[in-house]
C-alpha positions, -999 to +999 in steps of 0.1 A: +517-195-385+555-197-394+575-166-393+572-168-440+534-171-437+533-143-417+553-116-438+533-128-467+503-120-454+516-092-441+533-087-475+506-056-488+509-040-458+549-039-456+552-024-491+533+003-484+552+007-452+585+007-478+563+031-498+562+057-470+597+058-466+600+029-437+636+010-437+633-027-436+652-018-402+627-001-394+600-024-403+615-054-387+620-034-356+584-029-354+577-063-360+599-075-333+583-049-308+550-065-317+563-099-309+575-113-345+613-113-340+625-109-373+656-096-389+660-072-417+680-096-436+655-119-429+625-097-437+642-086-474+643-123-482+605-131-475+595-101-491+616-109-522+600-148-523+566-130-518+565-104-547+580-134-575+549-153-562+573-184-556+598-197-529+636-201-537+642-236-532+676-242-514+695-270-528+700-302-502+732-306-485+751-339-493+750-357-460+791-370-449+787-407-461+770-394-496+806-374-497+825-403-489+803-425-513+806-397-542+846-394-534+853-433-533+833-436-568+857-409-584+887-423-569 
Protein backbone atom coordinates (compact mmCIF):
# COMPACT_ATOMS: atom_id res chain seq x y z
CA UNK A 1 0.00 0.00 0.00
CA UNK A 2 1.10 3.67 -0.69
CA UNK A 3 1.71 5.96 2.16
CA UNK A 4 -2.42 7.77 1.05
CA UNK A 5 -4.04 4.30 1.11
CA UNK A 6 -2.67 3.78 4.22
CA UNK A 7 -3.96 6.99 6.24
CA UNK A 8 -7.21 6.34 4.67
CA UNK A 9 -7.70 3.29 5.97
CA UNK A 10 -6.34 4.30 8.88
CA UNK A 11 -8.52 7.42 8.49
CA UNK A 12 -11.47 6.18 11.44
CA UNK A 13 -8.89 5.37 13.58
CA UNK A 14 -6.85 8.73 13.47
CA UNK A 15 -9.95 10.93 14.08
CA UNK A 16 -10.64 9.38 17.02
CA UNK A 17 -7.03 9.63 17.97
CA UNK A 18 -7.63 13.75 17.17
CA UNK A 19 -10.76 13.18 19.21
CA UNK A 20 -8.81 12.21 22.36
CA UNK A 21 -6.76 15.05 22.25
CA UNK A 22 -3.73 13.50 19.97
CA UNK A 23 -1.74 16.31 17.86
CA UNK A 24 -1.19 15.32 14.30
CA UNK A 25 2.51 15.60 15.72
CA UNK A 26 1.76 13.40 17.80
CA UNK A 27 0.02 11.03 15.60
CA UNK A 28 2.58 11.11 12.88
CA UNK A 29 5.16 10.47 15.46
CA UNK A 30 3.52 7.31 16.29
CA UNK A 31 3.16 6.36 12.87
CA UNK A 32 6.70 6.88 12.12
CA UNK A 33 7.75 4.74 15.24
CA UNK A 34 5.56 1.99 13.87
CA UNK A 35 7.41 2.19 10.56
CA UNK A 36 5.07 4.62 8.32
CA UNK A 37 7.39 7.71 8.17
CA UNK A 38 5.01 10.39 7.72
CA UNK A 39 5.01 14.00 8.38
CA UNK A 40 2.38 16.07 10.05
CA UNK A 41 2.08 18.30 7.18
CA UNK A 42 1.78 15.36 5.32
CA UNK A 43 -0.66 13.54 7.50
CA UNK A 44 -3.24 16.87 7.71
CA UNK A 45 -3.30 16.68 3.93
CA UNK A 46 -4.39 12.94 3.62
CA UNK A 47 -6.70 13.30 6.27
CA UNK A 48 -8.23 16.46 4.66
CA UNK A 49 -8.56 14.34 0.97
CA UNK A 50 -10.03 11.52 3.11
CA UNK A 51 -12.97 13.26 5.04
CA UNK A 52 -14.18 15.24 1.37
CA UNK A 53 -14.32 11.64 0.06
CA UNK A 54 -12.15 12.93 -3.04
CA UNK A 55 -8.42 13.60 -3.95
CA UNK A 56 -7.27 17.26 -4.77
CA UNK A 57 -6.01 16.96 -8.13
CA UNK A 58 -2.68 18.96 -8.59
CA UNK A 59 -2.60 20.81 -11.82
CA UNK A 60 0.31 19.44 -14.45
CA UNK A 61 3.43 21.41 -14.76
CA UNK A 62 4.12 22.78 -18.24
CA UNK A 63 7.19 20.96 -19.37
CA UNK A 64 10.36 23.75 -20.68
CA UNK A 65 9.60 23.29 -24.51
CA UNK A 66 5.58 23.69 -23.84
CA UNK A 67 6.93 27.19 -22.18
CA UNK A 68 8.97 28.00 -24.99
CA UNK A 69 6.24 26.76 -27.54
CA UNK A 70 3.47 28.87 -25.45
CA UNK A 71 6.04 32.00 -25.30
CA UNK A 72 7.02 31.88 -29.06
CA UNK A 73 3.03 31.76 -29.98
CA UNK A 74 2.46 34.98 -27.86
CA UNK A 75 5.38 36.68 -29.19
Amino acid sequence: LTKAQTIRRLAPTLAQMRKRGHTLNSIAAILTAEGLHVSSRLLSQHLKRSSTGRAVARPAKASASQMRSDALAHG
